[in-house]
C-alpha positions as CSV (number, residue, x, y, z in Angstrom):
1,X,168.6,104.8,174.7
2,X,169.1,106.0,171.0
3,X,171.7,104.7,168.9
4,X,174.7,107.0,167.9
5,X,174.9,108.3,164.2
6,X,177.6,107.9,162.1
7,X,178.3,111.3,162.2
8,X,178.5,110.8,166.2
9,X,180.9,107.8,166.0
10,X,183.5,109.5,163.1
11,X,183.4,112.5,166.1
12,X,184.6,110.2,168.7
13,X,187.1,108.0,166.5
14,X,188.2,110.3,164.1
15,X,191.6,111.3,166.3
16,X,192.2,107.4,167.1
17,X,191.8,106.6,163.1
18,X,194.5,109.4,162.2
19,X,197.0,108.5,165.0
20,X,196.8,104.9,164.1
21,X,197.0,105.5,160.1
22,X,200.2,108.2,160.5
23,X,202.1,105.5,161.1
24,X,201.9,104.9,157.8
25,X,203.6,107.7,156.8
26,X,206.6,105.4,157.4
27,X,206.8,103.6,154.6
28,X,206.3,106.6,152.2
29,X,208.7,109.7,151.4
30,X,208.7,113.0,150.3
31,X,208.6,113.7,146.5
32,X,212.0,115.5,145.4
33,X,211.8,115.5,141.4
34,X,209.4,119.1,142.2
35,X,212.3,120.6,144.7
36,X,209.8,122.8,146.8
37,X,207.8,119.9,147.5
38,X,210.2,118.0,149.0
39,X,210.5,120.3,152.9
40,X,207.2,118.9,153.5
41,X,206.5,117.4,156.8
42,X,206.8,113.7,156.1
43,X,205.1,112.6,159.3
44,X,202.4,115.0,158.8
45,X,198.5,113.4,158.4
46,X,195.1,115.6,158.8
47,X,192.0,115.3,157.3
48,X,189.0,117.4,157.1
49,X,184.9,115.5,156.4
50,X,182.1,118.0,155.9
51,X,178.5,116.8,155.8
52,X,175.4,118.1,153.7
53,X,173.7,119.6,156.5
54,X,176.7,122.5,157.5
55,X,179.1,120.0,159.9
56,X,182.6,119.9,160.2
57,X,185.0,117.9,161.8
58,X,188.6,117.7,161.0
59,X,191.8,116.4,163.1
60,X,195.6,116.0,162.8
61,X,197.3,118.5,160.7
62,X,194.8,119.6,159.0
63,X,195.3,123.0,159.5
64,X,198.5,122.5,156.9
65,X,198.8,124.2,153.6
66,X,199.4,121.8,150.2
67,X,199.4,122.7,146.9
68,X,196.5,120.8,145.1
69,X,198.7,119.2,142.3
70,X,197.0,117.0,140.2
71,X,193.5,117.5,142.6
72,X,192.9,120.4,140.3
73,X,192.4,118.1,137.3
74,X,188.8,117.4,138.6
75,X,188.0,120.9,138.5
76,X,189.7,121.9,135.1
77,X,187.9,119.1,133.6
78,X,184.8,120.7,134.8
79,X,185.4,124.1,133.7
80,X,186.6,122.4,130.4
81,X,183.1,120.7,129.8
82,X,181.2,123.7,130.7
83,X,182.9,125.6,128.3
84,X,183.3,123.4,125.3
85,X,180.4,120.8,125.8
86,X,180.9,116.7,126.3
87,X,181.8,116.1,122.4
88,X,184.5,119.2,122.5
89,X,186.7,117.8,125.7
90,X,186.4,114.2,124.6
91,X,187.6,114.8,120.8
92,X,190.7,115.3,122.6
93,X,191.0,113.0,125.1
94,X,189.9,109.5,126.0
95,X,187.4,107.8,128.9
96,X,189.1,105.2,129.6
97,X,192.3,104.2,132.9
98,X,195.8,104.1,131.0
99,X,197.3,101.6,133.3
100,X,200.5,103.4,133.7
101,X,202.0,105.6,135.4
102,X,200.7,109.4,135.9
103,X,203.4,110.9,133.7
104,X,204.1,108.5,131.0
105,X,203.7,109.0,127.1
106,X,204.2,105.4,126.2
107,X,200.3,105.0,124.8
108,X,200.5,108.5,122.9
109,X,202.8,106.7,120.4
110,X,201.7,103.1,120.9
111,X,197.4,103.2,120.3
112,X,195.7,105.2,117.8
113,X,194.9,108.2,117.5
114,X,197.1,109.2,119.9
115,X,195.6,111.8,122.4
116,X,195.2,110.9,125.7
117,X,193.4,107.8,127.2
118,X,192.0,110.2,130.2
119,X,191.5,113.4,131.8
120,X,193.5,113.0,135.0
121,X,196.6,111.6,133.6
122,X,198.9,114.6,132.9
123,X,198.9,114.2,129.0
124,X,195.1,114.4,129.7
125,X,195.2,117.2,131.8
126,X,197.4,119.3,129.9
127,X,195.2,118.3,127.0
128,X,191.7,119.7,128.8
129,X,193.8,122.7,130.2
130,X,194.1,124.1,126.7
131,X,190.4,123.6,125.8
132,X,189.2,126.4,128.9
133,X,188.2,129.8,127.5
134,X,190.1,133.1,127.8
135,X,191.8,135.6,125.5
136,X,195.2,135.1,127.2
137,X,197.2,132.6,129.9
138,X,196.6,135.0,132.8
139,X,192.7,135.2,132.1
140,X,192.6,131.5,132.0
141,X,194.4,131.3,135.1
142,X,192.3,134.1,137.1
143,X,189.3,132.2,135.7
144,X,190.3,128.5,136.7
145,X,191.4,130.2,140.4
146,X,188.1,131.9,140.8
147,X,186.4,128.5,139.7
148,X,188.0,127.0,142.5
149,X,187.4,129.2,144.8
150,X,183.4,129.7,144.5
151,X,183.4,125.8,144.7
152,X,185.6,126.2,148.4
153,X,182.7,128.5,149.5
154,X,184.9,131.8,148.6
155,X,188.1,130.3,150.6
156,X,191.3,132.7,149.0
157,X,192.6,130.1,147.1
158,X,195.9,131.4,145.6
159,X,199.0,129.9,143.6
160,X,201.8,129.0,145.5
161,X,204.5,131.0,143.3
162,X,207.3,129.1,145.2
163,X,206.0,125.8,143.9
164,X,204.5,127.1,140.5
165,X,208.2,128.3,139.8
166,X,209.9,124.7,141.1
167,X,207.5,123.3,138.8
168,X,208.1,125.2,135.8
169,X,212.0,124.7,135.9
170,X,211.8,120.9,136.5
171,X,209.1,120.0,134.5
172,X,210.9,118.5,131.2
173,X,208.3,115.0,130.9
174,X,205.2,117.8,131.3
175,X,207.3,119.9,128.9
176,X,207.5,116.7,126.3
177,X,203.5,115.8,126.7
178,X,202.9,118.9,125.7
179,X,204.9,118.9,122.5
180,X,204.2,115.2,121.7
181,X,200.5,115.9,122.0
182,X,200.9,119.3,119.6
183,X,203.1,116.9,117.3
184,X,199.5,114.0,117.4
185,X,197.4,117.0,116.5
186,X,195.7,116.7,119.9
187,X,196.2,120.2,120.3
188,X,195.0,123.2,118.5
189,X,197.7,124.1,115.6
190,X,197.2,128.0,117.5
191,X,198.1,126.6,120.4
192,X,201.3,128.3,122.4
193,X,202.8,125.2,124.3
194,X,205.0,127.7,126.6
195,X,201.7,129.6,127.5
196,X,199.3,126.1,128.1
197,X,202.5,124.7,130.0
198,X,202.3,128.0,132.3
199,X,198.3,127.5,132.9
200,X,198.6,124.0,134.0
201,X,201.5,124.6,136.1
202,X,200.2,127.3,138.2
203,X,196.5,125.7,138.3
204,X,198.6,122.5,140.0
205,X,200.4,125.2,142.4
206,X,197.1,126.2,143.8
207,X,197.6,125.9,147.5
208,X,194.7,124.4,149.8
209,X,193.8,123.0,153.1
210,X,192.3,119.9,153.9
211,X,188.9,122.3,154.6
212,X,188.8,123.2,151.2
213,X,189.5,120.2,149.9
214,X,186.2,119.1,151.8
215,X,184.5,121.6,151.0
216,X,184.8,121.2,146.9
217,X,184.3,117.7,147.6
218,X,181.0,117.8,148.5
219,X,179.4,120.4,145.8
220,X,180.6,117.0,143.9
221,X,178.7,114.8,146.4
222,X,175.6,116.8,146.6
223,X,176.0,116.6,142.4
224,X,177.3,120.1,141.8
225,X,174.7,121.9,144.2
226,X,176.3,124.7,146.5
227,X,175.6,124.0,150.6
228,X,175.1,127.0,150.9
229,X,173.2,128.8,148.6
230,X,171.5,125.7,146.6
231,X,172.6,127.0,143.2
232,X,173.6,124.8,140.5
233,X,177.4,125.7,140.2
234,X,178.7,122.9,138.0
235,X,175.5,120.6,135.9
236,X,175.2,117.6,137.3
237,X,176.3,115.8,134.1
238,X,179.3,117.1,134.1
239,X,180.0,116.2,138.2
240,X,178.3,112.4,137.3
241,X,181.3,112.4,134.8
242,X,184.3,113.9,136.8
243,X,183.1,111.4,139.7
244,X,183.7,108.4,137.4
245,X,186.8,109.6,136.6
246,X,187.8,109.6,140.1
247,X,186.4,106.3,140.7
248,X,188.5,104.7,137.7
249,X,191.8,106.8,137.7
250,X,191.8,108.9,140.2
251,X,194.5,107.4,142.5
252,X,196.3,107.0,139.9
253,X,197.7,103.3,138.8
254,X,196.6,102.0,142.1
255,X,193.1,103.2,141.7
256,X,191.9,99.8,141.3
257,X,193.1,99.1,144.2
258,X,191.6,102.0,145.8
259,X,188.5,100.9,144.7
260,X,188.4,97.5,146.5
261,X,189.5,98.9,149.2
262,X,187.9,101.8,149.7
263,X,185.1,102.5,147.1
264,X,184.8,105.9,147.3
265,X,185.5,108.4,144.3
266,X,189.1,110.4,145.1
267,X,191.7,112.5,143.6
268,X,195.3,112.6,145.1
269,X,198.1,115.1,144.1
270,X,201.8,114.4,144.7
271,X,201.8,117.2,147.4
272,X,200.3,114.4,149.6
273,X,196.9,116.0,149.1
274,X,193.7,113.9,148.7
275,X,190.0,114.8,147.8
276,X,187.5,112.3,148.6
277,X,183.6,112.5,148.9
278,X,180.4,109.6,149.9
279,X,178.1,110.6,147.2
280,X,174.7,112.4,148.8
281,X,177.0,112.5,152.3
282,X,180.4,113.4,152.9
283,X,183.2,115.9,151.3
284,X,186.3,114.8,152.6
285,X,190.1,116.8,152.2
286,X,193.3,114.6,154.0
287,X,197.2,115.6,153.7
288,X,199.7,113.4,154.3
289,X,202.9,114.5,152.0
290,X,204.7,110.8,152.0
291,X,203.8,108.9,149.1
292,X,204.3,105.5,148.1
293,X,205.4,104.6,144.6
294,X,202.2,105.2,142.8
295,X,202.1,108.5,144.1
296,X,199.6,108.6,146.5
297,X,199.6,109.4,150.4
298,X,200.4,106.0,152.1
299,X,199.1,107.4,155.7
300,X,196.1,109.4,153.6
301,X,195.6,105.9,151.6
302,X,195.2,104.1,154.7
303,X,193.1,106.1,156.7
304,X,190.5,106.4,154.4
305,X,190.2,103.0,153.4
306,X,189.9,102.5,157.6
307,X,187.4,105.3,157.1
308,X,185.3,103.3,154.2
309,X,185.1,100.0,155.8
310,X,184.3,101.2,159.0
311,X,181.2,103.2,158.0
312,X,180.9,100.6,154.9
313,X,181.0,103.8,152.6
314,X,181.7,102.0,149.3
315,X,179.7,102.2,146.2
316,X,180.4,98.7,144.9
């Protein structure tokens, strides 16, 4: 009698792994300090895993709509290095985990030179989103949104103008990165702050499903290589250094943690959103809008650490 596959067994225990893990969604909540995010189902958990040779599976809500938040940092940063080169995005931001918290501007003013210590932290981000090419804020936008979509295998991705707009009225920390970082010379001297502010808000407002999610997720697993078509769409440079990225501060201040626990490189936005992949195997999309207080899922968190050490999927 041949021996099931993984893929076999995450079929058959997929549903029992997401009823056992929302549970968790208990001891999270809803975030309120972006207004629109807040009606989210609190209870809700789905997840979505996609495999190098064309599977699918998905269960739970997974059929729910999120806005990617700061997910989309992954893929700015990608269109940032393919338009200004390795030495052009990190002359104005750092490689290394900040240690605190998503939002904070403490290091800006504490440790020279000032810019950023990484990509997905949101001085960082707001940092890289300046550095992608167009001749005005809407080009940039229509180019990051297109981006996105041919990595989502031509899913409609589209800004949720709801949440872009909740964002851009609330967003007075985002609002005093933007001006510190103008103030440390980190951005260009040209540089509009109202304009870069209204890029970065509406890439975060992109709205996705956990089937795109999976589905970006693993051109990063199969090291920028379409699924589909087997074109190159992102250098595989550039996907080795986006996937370390996720690996060291992806989950935020708990992405140590993560790492231990799970060992897998991920992304998770404060819609409850979380991209994961297993490098040469797996793209994996999960919602589950209660966070704990790093920001991150807690019923997303702990299903795919269940996920991890049950198909020991860890890099480490």
């Amino acid at each position: 009698m041949s021996m099931k596959s993984q893929w076999q067994i995450i079929e058959e225990q997929l549903d029992e792994l997401v009823q056992a893990s929302r549970r968790h969604a208990a001891f999270g909540a809803v975030p309120r300090y972006i207004p629109e995010l807040a009606s989210a189902p609190a209870e809700a958990l789905g997840i979505t895993i996609c495999d190098l040779e064309g599977r699918t599976v998905s269960s739970g809500d997974c059929g729910l709509s999120f806005t990617m938040q700061s997910i989309s940092k992954v893929f700015t940063l990608l269109l940032a290095l393919m338009d200004n080169g390795e030495d052009g995005v990190f002359a104005r931001v750092g490689m290394e985990p900040s240690g605190d918290d998503f939002n904070s501007m403490l290091k800006l003013e504490l440790v020279e030179p000032g810019k950023p210590f990484n990509p997905l932290i949101n001085a960082g981000a707001i940092a890289v989103t300046a550095l992608i090419h167009g001749d005005t804020p809407e080009a940039k936008s229509a180019r990051i949104a297109a981006f996105f979509r041919t990595l989502a295998g031509g899913s409609d991705l589209t800004c949720n103008e709801s949440v872009y707009l909740s964002e851009k009225r609330t967003a007075h920390r985002n609002r005093s990165l933007a001006y510190f970082l103008m103030d440390n010379d980190v951005l260009d001297p040209s540089t509009d702050v109202e304009e870069l502010l209204d890029v970065y808000f509406r890439h975060c407002a992109i709205e996705a499903t956990c089937a795109d999610l999976a589905r970006m997720a693993l051109v990063l697993a199969s090291g920028g290589i379409d699924p589909d078509s087997g074109a190159q769409l992102v250098p595989r440079r550039y996907v080795q250094i986006a996937k370390t990225f996720m690996s060291s501060c992806g989950m935020y201040n708990a992405s140590g943690e993560f790492a231990i626990q799970a060992g897998i490189p991920a992304k998770s936005g404060v819609a409850g959103g979380i991209l994961a992949l297993v490098p040469g195997r797996y793209g994996i999309g999960v919602i589950g809008p209660a966070l704990n207080r790093k920001g991150n899922s807690t019923a997303g968190v702990h299903l795919l650490e269940r996920l991890s050490q049950a198909h020991e999927w860890s890099m480490f």
